[in-house]
RODREN-502685 format. One record per residue (C-alpha): x, y, z. Coordinates in Angstrom, 1 decimal, decimal comma, padded with zeros to 4 digits. Example, Ala and Ser with C-alpha at 12.3 -4.5 7.8 and 13.67 -1.06 7.14 Angstrom:
// residues 2
<rec><px>012,3</px><py>-004,5</py><pz>007,8</pz></rec>
<rec><px>013,7</px><py>-001,1</py><pz>007,1</pz></rec>
//
This chain:
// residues 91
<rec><px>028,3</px><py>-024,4</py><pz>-025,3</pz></rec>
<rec><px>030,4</px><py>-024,0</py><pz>-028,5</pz></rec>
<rec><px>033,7</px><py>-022,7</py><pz>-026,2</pz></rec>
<rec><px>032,6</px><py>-025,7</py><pz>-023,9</pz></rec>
<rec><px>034,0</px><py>-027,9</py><pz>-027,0</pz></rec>
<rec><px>030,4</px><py>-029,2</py><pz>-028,0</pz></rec>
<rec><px>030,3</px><py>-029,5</py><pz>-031,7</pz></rec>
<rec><px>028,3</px><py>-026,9</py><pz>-033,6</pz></rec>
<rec><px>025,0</px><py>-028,8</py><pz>-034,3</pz></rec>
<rec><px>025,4</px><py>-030,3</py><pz>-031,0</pz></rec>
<rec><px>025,2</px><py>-026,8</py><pz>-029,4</pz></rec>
<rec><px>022,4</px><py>-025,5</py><pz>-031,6</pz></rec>
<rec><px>020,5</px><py>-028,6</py><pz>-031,3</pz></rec>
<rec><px>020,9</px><py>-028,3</py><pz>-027,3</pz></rec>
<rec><px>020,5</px><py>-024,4</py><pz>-027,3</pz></rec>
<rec><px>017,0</px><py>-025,4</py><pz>-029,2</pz></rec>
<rec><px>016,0</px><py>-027,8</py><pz>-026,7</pz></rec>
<rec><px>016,6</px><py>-025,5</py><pz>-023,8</pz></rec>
<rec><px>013,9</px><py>-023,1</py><pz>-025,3</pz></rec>
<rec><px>011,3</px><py>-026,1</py><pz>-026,1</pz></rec>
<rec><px>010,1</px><py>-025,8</py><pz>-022,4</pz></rec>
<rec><px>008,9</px><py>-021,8</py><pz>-022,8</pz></rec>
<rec><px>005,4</px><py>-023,5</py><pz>-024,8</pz></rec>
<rec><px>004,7</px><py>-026,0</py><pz>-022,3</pz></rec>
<rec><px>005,0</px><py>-023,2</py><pz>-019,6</pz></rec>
<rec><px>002,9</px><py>-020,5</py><pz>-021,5</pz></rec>
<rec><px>000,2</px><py>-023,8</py><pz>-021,5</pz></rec>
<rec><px>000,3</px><py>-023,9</py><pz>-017,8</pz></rec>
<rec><px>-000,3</px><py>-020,0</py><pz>-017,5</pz></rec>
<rec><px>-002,5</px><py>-019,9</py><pz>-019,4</pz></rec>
<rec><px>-005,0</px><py>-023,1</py><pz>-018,1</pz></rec>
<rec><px>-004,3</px><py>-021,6</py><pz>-014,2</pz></rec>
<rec><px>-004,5</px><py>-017,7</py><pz>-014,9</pz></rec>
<rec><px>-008,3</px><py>-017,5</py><pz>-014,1</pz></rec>
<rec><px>-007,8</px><py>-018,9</py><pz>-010,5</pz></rec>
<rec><px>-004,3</px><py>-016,8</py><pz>-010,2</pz></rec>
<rec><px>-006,8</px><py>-013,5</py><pz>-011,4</pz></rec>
<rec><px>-007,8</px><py>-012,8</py><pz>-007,1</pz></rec>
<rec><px>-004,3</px><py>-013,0</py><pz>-006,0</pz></rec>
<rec><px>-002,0</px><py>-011,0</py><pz>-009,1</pz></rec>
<rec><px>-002,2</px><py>-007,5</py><pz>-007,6</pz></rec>
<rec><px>-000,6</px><py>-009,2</py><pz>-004,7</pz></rec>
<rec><px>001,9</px><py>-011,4</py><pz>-006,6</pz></rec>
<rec><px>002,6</px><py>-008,1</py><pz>-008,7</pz></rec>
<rec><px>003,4</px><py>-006,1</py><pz>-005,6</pz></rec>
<rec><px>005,6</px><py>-008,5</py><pz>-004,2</pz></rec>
<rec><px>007,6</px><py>-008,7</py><pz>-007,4</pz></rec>
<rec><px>007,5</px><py>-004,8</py><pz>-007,5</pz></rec>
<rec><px>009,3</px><py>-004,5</py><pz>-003,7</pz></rec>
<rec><px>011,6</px><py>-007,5</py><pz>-004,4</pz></rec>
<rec><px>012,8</px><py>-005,6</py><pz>-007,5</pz></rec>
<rec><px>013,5</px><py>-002,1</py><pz>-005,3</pz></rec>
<rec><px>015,1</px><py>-004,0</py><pz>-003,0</pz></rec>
<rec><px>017,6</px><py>-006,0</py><pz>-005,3</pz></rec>
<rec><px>017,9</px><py>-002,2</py><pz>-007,2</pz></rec>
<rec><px>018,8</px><py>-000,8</py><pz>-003,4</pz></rec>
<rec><px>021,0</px><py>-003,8</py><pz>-002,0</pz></rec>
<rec><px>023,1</px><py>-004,3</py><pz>-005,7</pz></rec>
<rec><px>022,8</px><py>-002,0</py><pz>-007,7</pz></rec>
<rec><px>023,2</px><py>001,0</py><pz>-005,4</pz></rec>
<rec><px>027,3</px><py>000,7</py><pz>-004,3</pz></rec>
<rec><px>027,0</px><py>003,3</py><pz>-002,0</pz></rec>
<rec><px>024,1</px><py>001,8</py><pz>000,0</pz></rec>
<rec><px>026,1</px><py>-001,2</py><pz>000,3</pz></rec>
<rec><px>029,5</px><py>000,2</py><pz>001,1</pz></rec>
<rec><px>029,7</px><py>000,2</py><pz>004,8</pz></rec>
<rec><px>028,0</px><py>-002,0</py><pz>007,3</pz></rec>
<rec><px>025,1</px><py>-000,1</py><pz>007,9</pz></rec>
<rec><px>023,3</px><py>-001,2</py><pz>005,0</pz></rec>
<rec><px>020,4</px><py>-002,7</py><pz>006,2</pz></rec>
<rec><px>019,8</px><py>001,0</py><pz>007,2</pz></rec>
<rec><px>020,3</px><py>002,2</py><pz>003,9</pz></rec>
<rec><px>017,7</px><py>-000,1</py><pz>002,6</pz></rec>
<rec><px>014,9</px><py>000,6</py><pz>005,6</pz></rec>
<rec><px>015,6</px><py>004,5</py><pz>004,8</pz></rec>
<rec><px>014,7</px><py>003,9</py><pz>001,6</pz></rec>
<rec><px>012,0</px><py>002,2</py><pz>001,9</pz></rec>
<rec><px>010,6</px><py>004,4</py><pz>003,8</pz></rec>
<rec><px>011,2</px><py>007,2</py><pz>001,8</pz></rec>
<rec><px>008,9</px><py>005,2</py><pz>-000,7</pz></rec>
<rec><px>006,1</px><py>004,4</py><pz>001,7</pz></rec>
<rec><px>006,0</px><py>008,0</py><pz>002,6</pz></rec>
<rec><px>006,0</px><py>009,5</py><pz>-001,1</pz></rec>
<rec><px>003,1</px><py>006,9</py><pz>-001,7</pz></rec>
<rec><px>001,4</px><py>008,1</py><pz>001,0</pz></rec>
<rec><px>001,4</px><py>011,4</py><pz>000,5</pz></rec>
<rec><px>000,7</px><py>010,9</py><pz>-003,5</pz></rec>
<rec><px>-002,4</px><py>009,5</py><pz>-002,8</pz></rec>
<rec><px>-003,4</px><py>011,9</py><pz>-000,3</pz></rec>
<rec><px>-002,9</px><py>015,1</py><pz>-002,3</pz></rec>
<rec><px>-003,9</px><py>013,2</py><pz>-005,2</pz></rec>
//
């Protein structure tokens, strides 16, 4: 905000108010996290494959280098599904 050419306490002050939300949020977490308890191993996966996907799509540049890589992504994800698989049947 400061390079933006906002004075100094004018940045800090707005910096601080940006941050004043996080409470309010933790409040509402924390008031709806018993009737969010049957559905988090759901929400939890979901975040968990979004992740491996943005990791696979971005971060990978070779996955993403030609036009096939949709494919890239599908083999890898089955790759995972299989390695799951077979980790929970031989344990």
């Amino acid at each position: 905000m400061r390079a933006a050419g906002n004075g100094k306490w004018r940045s800090f002050a707005l910096g601080s108010l940006s941050g004043a939300v996080e409470p309010l949020g933790a409040l509402g977490v924390m008031l709806l996290a018993p009737f969010m308890l049957p559905i988090l191993p759901y929400m939890l996966a979901f975040a968990a494959g979004a992740m491996c996907y943005v990791v696979v799509e971005e971060l990978i540049p070779e996955a993403s280098k030609d036009s096939h890589s949709n494919l890239a992504t599908i083999g890898f994800s089955l790759g995972f599904v299989l390695m799951m698989v077979l980790d929970v049947v031989m344990g």
